[in-house]
Short mmCIF file of the C-alpha atoms (twelve columns), coordinates in Angstrom:
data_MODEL
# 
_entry.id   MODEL 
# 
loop_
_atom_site.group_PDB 
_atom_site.id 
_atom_site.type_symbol 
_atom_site.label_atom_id 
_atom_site.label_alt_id 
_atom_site.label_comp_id 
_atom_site.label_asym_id 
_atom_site.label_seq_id 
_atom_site.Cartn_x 
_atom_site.Cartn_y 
_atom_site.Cartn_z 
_atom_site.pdbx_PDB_model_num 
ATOM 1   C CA . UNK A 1   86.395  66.659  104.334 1 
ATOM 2   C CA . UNK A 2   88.861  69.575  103.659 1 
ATOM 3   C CA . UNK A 3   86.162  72.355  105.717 1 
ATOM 4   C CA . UNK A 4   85.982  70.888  108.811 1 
ATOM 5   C CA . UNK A 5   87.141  72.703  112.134 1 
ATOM 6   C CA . UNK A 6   87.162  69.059  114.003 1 
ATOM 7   C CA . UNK A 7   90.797  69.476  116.202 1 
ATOM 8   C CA . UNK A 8   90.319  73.568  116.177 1 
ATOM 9   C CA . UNK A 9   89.816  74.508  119.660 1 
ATOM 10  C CA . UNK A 10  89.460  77.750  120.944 1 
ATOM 11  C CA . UNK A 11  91.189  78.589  124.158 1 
ATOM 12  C CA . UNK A 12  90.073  82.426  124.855 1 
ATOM 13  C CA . UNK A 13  87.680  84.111  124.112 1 
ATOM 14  C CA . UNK A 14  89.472  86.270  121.611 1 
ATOM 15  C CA . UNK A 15  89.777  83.260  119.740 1 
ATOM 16  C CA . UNK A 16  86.311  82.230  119.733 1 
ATOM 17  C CA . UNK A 17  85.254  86.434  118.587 1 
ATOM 18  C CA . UNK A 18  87.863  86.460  116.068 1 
ATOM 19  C CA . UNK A 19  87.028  87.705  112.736 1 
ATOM 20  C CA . UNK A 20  87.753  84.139  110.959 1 
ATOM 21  C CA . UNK A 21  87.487  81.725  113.293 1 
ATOM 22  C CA . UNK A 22  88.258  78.894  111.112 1 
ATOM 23  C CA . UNK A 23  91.485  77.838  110.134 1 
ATOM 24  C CA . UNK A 24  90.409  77.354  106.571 1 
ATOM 25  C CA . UNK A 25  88.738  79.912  105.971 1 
ATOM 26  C CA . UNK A 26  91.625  82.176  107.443 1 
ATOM 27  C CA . UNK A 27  93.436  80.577  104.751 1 
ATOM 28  C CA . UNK A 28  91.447  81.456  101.821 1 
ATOM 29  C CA . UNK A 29  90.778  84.721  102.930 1 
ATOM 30  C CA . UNK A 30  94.726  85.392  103.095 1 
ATOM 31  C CA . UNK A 31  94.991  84.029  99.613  1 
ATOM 32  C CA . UNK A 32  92.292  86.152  97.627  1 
ATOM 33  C CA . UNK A 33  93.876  88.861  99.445  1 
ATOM 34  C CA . UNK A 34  97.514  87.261  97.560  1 
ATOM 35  C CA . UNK A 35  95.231  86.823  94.534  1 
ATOM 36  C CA . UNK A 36  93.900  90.362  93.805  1 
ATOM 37  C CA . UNK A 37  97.144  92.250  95.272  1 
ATOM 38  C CA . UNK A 38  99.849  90.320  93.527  1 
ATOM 39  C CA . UNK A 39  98.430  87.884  90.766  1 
ATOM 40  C CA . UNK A 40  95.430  89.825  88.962  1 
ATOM 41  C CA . UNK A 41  97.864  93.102  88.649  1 
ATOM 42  C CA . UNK A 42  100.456 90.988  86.614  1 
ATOM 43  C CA . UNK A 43  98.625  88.879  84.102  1 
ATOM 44  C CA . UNK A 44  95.144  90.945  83.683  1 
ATOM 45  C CA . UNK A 45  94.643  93.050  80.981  1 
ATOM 46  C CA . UNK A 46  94.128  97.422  80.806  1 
ATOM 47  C CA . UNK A 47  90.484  96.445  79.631  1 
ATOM 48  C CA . UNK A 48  89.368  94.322  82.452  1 
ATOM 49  C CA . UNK A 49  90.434  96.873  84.860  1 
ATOM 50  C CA . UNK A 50  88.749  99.533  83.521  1 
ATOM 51  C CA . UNK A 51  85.578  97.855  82.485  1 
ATOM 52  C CA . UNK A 52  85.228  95.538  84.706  1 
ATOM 53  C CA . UNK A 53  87.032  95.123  88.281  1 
ATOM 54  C CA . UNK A 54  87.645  98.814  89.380  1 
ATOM 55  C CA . UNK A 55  83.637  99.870  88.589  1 
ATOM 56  C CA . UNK A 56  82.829  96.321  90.014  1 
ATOM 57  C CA . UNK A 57  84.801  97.546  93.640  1 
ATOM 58  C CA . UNK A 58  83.484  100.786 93.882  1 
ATOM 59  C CA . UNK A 59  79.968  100.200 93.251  1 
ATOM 60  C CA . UNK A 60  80.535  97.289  96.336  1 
ATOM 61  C CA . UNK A 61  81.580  99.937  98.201  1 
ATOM 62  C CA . UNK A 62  78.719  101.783 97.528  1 
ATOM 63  C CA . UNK A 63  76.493  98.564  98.023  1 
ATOM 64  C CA . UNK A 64  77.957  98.098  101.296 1 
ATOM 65  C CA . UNK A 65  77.437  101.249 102.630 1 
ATOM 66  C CA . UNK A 66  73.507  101.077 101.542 1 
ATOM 67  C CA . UNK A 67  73.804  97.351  103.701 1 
ATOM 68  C CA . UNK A 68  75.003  98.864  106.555 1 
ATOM 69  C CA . UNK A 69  71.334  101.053 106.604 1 
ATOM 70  C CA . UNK A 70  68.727  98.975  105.058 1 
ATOM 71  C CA . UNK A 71  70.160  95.122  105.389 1 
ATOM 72  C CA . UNK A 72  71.623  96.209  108.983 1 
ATOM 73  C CA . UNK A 73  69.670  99.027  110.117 1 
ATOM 74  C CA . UNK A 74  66.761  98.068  108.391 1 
ATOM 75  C CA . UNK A 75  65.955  101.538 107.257 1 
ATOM 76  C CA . UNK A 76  65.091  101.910 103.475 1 
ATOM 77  C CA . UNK A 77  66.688  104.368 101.429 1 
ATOM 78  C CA . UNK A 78  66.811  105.421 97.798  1 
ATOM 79  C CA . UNK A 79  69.448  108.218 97.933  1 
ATOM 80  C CA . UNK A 80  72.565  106.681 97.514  1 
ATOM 81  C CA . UNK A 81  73.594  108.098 94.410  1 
ATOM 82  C CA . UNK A 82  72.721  111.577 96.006  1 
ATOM 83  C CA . UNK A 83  75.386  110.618 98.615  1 
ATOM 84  C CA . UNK A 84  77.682  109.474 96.006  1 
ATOM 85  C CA . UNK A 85  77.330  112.298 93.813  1 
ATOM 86  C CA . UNK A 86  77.983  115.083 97.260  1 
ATOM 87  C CA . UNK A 87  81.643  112.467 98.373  1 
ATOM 88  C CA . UNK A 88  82.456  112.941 94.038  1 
ATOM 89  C CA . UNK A 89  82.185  117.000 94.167  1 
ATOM 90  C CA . UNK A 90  83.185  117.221 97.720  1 
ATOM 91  C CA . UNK A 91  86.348  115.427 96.976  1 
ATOM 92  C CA . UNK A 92  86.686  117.401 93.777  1 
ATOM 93  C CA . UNK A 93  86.939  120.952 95.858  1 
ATOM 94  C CA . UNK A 94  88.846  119.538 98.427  1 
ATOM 95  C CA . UNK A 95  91.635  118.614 96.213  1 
ATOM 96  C CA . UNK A 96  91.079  121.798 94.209  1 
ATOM 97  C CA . UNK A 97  90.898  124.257 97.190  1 
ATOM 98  C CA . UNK A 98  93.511  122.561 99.466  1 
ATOM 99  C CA . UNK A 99  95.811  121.038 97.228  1 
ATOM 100 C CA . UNK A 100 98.476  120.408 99.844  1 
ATOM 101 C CA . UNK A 101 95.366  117.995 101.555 1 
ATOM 102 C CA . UNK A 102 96.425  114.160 100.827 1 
ATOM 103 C CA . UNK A 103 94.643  113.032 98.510  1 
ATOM 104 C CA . UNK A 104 93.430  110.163 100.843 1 
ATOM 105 C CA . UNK A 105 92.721  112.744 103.630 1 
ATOM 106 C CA . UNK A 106 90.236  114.499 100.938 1 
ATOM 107 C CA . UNK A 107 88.652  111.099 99.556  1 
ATOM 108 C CA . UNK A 108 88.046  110.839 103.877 1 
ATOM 109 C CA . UNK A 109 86.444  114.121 103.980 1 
ATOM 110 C CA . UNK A 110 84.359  113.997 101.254 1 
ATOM 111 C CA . UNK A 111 82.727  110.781 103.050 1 
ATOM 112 C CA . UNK A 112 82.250  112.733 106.098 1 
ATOM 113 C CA . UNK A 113 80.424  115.510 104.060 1 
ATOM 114 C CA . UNK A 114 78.435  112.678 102.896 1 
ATOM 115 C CA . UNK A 115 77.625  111.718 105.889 1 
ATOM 116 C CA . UNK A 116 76.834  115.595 107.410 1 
ATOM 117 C CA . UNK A 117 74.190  115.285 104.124 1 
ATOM 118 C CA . UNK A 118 73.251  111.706 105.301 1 
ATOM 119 C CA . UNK A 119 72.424  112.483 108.792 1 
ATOM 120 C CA . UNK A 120 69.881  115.540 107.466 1 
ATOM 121 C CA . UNK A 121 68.088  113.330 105.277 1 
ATOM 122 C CA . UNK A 122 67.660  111.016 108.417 1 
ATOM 123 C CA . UNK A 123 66.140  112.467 110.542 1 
ATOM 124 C CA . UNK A 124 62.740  111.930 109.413 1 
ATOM 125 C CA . UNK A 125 64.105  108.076 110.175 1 
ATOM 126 C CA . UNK A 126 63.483  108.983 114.022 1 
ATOM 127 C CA . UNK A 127 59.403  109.214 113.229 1 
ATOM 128 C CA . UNK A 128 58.684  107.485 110.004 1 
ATOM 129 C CA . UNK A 129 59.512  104.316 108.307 1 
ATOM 130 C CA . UNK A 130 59.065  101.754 105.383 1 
ATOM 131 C CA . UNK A 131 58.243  103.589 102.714 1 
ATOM 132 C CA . UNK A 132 57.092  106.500 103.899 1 
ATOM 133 C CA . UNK A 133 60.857  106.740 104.945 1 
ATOM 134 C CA . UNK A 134 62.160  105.629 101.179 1 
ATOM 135 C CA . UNK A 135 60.049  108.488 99.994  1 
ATOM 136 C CA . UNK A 136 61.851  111.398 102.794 1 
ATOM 137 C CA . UNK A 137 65.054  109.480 101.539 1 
ATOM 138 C CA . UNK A 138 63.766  109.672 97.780  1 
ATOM 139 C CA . UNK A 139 64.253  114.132 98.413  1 
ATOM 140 C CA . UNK A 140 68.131  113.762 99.027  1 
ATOM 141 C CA . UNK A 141 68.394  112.319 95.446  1 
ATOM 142 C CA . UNK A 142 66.403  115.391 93.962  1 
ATOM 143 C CA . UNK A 143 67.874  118.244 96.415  1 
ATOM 144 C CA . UNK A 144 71.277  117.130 95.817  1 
ATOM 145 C CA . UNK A 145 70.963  117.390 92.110  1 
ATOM 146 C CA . UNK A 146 69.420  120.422 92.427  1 
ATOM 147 C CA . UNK A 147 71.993  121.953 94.756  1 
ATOM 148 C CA . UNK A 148 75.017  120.891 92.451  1 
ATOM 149 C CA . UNK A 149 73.273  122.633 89.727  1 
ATOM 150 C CA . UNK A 150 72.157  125.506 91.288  1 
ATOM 151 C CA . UNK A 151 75.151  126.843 92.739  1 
ATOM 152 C CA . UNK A 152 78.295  126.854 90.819  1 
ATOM 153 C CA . UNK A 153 80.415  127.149 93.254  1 
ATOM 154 C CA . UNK A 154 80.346  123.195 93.522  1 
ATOM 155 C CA . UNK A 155 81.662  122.711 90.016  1 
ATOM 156 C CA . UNK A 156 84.256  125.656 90.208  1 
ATOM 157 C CA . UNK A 157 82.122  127.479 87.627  1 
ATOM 158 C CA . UNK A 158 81.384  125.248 84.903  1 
ATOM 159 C CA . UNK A 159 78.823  126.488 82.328  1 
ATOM 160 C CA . UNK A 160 77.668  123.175 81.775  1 
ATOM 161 C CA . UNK A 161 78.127  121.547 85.304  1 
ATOM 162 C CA . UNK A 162 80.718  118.905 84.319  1 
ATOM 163 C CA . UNK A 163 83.736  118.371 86.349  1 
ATOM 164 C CA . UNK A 164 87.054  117.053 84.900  1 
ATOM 165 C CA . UNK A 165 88.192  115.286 88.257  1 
ATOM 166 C CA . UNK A 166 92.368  116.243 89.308  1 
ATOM 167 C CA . UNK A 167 94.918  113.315 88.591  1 
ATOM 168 C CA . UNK A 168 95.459  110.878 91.692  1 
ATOM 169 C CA . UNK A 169 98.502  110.717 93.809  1 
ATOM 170 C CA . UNK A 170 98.966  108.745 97.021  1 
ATOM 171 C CA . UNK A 171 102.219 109.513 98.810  1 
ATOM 172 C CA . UNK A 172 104.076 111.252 96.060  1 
ATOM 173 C CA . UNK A 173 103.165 108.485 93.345  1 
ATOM 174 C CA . UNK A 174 100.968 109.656 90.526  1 
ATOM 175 C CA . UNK A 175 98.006  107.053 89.814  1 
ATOM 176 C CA . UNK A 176 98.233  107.211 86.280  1 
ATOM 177 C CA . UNK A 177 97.586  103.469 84.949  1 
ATOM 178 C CA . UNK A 178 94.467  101.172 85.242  1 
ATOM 179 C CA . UNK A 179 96.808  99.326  87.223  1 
ATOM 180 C CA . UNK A 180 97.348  101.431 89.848  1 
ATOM 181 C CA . UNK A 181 94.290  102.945 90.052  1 
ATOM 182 C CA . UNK A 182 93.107  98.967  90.243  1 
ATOM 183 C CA . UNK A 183 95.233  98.869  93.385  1 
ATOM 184 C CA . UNK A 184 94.612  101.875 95.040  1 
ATOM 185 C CA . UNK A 185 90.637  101.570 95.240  1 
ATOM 186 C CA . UNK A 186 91.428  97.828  96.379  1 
ATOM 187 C CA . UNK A 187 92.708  99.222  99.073  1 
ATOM 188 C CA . UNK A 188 90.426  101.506 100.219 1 
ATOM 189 C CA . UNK A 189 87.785  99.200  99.341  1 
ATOM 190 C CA . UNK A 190 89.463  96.259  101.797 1 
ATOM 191 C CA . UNK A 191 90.199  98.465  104.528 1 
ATOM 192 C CA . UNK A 192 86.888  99.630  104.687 1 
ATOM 193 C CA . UNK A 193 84.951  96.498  104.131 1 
ATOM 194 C CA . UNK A 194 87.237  94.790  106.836 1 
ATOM 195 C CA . UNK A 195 86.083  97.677  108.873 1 
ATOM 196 C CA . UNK A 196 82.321  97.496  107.836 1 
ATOM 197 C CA . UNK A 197 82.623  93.616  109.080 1 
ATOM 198 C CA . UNK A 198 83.482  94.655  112.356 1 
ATOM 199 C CA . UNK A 199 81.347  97.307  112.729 1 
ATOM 200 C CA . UNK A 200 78.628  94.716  112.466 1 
ATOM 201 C CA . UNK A 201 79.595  92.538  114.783 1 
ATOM 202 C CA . UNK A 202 80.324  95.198  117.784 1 
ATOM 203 C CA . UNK A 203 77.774  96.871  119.819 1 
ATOM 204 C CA . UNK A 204 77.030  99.071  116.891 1 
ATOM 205 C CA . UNK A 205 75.849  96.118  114.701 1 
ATOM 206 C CA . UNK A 206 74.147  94.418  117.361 1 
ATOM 207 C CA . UNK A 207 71.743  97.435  118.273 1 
ATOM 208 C CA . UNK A 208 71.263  98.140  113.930 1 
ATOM 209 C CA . UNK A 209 70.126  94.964  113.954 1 
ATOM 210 C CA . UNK A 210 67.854  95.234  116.977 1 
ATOM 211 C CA . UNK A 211 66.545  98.204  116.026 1 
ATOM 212 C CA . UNK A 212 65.833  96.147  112.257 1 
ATOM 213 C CA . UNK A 213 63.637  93.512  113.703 1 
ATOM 214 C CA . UNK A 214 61.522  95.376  116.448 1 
ATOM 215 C CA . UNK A 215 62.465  98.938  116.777 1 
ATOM 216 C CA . UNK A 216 59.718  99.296  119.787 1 
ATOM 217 C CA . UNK A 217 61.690  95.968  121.921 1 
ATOM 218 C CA . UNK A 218 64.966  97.619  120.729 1 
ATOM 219 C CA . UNK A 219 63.750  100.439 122.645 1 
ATOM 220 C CA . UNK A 220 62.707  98.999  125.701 1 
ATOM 221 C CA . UNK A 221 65.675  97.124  126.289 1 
ATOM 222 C CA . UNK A 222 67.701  100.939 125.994 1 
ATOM 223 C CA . UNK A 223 68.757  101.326 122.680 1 
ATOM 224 C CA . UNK A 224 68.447  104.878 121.323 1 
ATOM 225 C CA . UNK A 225 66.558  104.599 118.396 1 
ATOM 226 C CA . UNK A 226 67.648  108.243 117.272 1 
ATOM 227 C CA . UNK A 227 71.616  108.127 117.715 1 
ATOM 228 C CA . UNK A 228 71.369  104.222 116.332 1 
ATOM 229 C CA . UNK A 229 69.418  105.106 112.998 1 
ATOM 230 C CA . UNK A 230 71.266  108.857 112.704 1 
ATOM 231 C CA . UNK A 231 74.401  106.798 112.868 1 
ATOM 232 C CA . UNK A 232 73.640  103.981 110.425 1 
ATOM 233 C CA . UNK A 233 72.855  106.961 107.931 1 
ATOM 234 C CA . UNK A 234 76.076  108.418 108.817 1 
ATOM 235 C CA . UNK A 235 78.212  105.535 108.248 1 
ATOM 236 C CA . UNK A 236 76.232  104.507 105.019 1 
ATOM 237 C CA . UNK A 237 76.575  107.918 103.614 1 
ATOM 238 C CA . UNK A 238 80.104  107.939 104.300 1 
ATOM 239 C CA . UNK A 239 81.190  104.474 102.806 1 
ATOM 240 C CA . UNK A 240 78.252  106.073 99.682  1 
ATOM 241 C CA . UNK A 241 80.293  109.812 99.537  1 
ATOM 242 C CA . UNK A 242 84.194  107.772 99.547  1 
ATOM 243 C CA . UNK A 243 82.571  105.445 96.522  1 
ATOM 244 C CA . UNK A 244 81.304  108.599 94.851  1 
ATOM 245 C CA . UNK A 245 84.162  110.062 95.361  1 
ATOM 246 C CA . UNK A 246 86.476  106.893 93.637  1 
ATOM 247 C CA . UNK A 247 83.962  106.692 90.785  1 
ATOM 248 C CA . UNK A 248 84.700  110.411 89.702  1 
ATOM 249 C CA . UNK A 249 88.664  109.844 90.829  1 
ATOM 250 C CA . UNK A 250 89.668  106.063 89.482  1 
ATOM 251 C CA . UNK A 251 86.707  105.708 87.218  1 
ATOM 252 C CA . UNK A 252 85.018  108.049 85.169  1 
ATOM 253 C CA . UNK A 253 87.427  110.924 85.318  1 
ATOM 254 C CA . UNK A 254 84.765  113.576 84.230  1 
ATOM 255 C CA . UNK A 255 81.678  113.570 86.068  1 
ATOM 256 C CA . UNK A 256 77.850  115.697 85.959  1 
ATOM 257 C CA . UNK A 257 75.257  115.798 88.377  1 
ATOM 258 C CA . UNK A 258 73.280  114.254 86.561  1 
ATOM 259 C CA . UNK A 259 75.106  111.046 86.565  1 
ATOM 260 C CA . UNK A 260 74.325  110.515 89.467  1 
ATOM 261 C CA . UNK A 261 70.824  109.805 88.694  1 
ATOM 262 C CA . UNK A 262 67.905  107.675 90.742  1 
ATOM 263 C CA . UNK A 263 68.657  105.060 88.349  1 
ATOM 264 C CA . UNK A 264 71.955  104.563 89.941  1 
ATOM 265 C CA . UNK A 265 70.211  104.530 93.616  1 
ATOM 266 C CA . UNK A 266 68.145  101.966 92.312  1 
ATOM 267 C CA . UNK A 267 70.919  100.304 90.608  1 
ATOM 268 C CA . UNK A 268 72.794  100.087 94.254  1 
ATOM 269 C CA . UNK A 269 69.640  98.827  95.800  1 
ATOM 270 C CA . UNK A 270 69.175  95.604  93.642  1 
ATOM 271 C CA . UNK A 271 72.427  95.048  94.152  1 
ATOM 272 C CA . UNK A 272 71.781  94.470  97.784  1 
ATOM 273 C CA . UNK A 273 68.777  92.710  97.129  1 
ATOM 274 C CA . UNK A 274 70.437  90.427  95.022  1 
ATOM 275 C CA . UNK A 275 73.651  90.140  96.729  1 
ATOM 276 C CA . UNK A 276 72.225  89.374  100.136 1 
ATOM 277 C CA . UNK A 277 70.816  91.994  102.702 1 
ATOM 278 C CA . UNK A 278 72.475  92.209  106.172 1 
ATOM 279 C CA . UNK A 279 76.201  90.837  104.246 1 
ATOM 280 C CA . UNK A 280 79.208  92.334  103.119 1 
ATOM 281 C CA . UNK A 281 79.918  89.895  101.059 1 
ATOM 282 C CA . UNK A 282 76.616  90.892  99.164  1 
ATOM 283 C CA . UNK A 283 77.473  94.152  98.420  1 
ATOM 284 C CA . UNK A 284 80.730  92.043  96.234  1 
ATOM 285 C CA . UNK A 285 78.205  89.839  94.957  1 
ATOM 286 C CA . UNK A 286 74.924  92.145  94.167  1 
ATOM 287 C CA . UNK A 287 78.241  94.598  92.242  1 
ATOM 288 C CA . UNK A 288 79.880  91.401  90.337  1 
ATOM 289 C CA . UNK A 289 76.659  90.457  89.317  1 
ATOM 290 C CA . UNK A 290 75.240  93.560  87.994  1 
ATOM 291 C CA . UNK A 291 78.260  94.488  86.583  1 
ATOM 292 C CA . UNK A 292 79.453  91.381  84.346  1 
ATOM 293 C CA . UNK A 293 75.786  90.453  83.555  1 
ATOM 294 C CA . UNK A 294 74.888  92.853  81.397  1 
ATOM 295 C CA . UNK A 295 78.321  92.333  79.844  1 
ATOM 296 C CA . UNK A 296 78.056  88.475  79.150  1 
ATOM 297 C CA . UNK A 297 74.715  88.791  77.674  1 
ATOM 298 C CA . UNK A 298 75.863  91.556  74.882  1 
ATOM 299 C CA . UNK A 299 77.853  89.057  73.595  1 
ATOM 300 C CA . UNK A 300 75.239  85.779  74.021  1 
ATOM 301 C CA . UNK A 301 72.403  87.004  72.738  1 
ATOM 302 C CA . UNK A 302 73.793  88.359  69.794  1 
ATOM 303 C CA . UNK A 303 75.326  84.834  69.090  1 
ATOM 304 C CA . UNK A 304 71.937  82.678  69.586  1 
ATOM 305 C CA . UNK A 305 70.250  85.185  67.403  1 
ATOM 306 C CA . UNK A 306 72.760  84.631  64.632  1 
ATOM 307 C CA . UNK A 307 72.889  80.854  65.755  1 
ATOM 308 C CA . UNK A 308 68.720  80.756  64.718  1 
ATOM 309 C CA . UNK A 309 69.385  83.187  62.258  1 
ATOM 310 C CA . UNK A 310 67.262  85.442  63.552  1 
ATOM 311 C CA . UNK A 311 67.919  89.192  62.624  1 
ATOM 312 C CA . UNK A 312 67.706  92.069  65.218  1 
ATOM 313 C CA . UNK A 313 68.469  95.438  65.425  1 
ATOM 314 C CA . UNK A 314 70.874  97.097  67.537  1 
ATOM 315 C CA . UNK A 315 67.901  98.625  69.706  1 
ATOM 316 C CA . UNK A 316 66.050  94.705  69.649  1 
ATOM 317 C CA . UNK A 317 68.840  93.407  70.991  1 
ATOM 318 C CA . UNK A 318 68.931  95.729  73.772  1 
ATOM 319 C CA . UNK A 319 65.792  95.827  74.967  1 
ATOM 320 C CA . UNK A 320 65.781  91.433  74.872  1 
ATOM 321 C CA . UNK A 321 68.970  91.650  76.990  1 
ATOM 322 C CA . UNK A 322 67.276  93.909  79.140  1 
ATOM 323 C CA . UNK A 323 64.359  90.972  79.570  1 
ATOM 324 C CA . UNK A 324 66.298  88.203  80.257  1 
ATOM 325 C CA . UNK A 325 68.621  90.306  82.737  1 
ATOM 326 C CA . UNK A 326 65.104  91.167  84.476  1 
ATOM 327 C CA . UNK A 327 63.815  87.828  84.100  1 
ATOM 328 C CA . UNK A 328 67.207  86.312  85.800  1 
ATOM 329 C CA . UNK A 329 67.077  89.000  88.853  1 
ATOM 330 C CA . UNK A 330 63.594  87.435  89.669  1 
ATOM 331 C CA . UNK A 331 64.511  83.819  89.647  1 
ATOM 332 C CA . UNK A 332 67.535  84.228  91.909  1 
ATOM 333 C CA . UNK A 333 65.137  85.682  94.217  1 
ATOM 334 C CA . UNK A 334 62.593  83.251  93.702  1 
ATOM 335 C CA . UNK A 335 65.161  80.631  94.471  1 
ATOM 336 C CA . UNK A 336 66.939  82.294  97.610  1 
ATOM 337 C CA . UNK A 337 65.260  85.444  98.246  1 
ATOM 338 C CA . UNK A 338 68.040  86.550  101.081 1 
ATOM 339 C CA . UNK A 339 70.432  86.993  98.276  1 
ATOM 340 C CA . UNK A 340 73.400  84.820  96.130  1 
ATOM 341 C CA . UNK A 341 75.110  84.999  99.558  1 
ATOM 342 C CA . UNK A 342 72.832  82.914  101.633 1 
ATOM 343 C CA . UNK A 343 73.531  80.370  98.825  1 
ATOM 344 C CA . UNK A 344 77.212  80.451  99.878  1 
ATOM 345 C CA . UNK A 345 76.601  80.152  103.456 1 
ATOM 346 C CA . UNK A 346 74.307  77.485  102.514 1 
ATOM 347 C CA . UNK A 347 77.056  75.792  100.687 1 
ATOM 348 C CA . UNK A 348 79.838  76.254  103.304 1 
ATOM 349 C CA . UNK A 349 77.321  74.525  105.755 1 
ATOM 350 C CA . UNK A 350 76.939  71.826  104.222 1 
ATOM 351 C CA . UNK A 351 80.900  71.207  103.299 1 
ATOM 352 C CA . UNK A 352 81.148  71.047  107.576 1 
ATOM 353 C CA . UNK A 353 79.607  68.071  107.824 1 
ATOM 354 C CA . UNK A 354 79.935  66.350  104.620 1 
ATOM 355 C CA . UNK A 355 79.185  63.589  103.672 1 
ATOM 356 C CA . UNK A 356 76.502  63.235  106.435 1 
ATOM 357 C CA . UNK A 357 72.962  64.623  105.220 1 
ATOM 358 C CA . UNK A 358 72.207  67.843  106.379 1 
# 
């Protein structure tokens, strides 16, 4: 009864494109947005920032960038981390070697570095795909790694290739608490999402998404199949390098190569596949899920185990939480294999016309 857009007509056309059309959901977007800016920052603790909602934003970031290309796009890739890890040191020596560079400007740059790196690693895109493509994709992660080892130059001469990352200022104000470093990738993170969103539904989305179901129609019809999939890697890498480059900033705060490993490519890639492929909102919901998870099962499985008195080692315990996180990943699939957010669409559609049977 309350999600119904009976009475809400649209007199323009820039009424009927609008991102929101509906009144109500205009209204809940406006208040999460009230929500995360003004409530969360007063009455959540240091520890949930930290642990949980700043890592849980920038790998979305990172998850919607890797949408953009394979749930858009439709091009596979398993090199995100390897565009992460080039926005984190990119960032790093453009604060170090410009230091009168805006911070924001260098977070900005480092993306576009990414996305210099991105649109090399495509190319192959233009005359392979599947996963013959994953595979050309599969060399950024190793080259990368390679490259930021190799040379020293990238980690201003570190013996041991670890980078302490510079303190965070935006506009003369030092980001020095979780809270504040909780706001500032919030922001980034919303501007860019918001921007992601309507990237998808211009031209630009239209012919990724063309070029996703039947690359030889999308052809035919003129789409340019090499500026369209060169530009999906482009913007991917970029919304991968500025995540990279808030994960070594607002996160970690001293970053290696080698954390950037193909663990964490395939770690952004379930997320996708969990969250929903071809959403933004799935990047959100592939990050919340892989990032609280693991978190609420450290602390229930230890409890039934003591609840059935059954004794287990630290390393037991691990590997059991490991099973049942694996075992959960498959069922949600099972049950909607496009993803938590087609269950939410799902759900909204049926609220419209409530009571009535779908």
């Amino acid at each position: 009864m309350l999600y119904r857009e009976a009475g809400q007509f649209k007199t323009s056309y820039a009424a009927d494109q609008q991102l929101l059309p509906i009144r109500q959901d205009r209204i809940a977007f406006f208040t999460l947005l009230a929500v995360v800016f003004v409530v969360v920052p007063l009455f959540v603790s240091d520890y949930w920032f930290t642990a949980l909602l700043i890592p849980i934003l920038i790998f979305s970031l990172a998850a919607i960038g890797l949408n953009i290309l394979t749930g858009y796009a439709g091009q596979l890739s398993l090199g995100s981390a390897a565009f992460m890890a080039v926005g984190a040191f990119a960032a790093y020596n453009f604060v170090l070697r410009l230091p009168w560079l805006p911070q924001v400007v260098s977070f900005l740059l480092a993306g576009v570095c990414a996305a210099l790196v991105g649109i090399a690693f495509g190319l192959p895109s233009v005359r392979i795909k599947g996963f013959y493509l994953a595979v050309a994709t599969l060399a950024a992660q190793f080259f990368v790694v390679w490259a930021l080892q190799k040379f020293p130059w990238f980690t201003n001469n570190s013996s041991s290739g670890v980078i302490s990352a510079q303190g965070v200022t935006f506009f003369g104000i030092a980001i020095d608490t979780p809270v504040r470093n909780y706001l500032f990738v919030l922001g980034m993170v919303t501007v860019l999402a918001l921007l992601a969103k309507n990237m998808a539904r211009s031209n630009t989305g239209r012919a990724w998404m063309a070029v996703r179901d039947m690359d030889v129609a999308a052809e035919v019809i003129g789409i340019p199949l090499m500026r369209t999939k060169l530009m999906a890697f482009a913007i991917s890498s970029f919304y991968c390098g500025v995540a990279g480059a808030l994960y070594a900033f607002c996160y970690i705060g001293t970053v290696e190569p080698e954390a950037f490993s193909l663990d964490m490519s395939f770690r952004v890639l379930f997320m996708i596949i969990v969250g929903g492929m071809g959403t933004i909102m799935g990047g959100f919901i592939g990050a919340t899920f892989f990032t609280v998870l693991p978190i609420l099962l450290s602390v229930v499985v230890p409890g039934i185990a003591g609840l059935l008195h059954v004794n287990f080692d630290k390393a037991s315990l691990t590997y059991i939480e490991f099973m049942i996180f694996g075992a959960l990943i498959i069922f949600f699939l099972i049950v909607e294999p496009h993803g938590l957010a087609r269950l939410w669409q799902i759900g909204k559609e049926k609220l419209r016309i409530w009571p009535f049977p779908h």
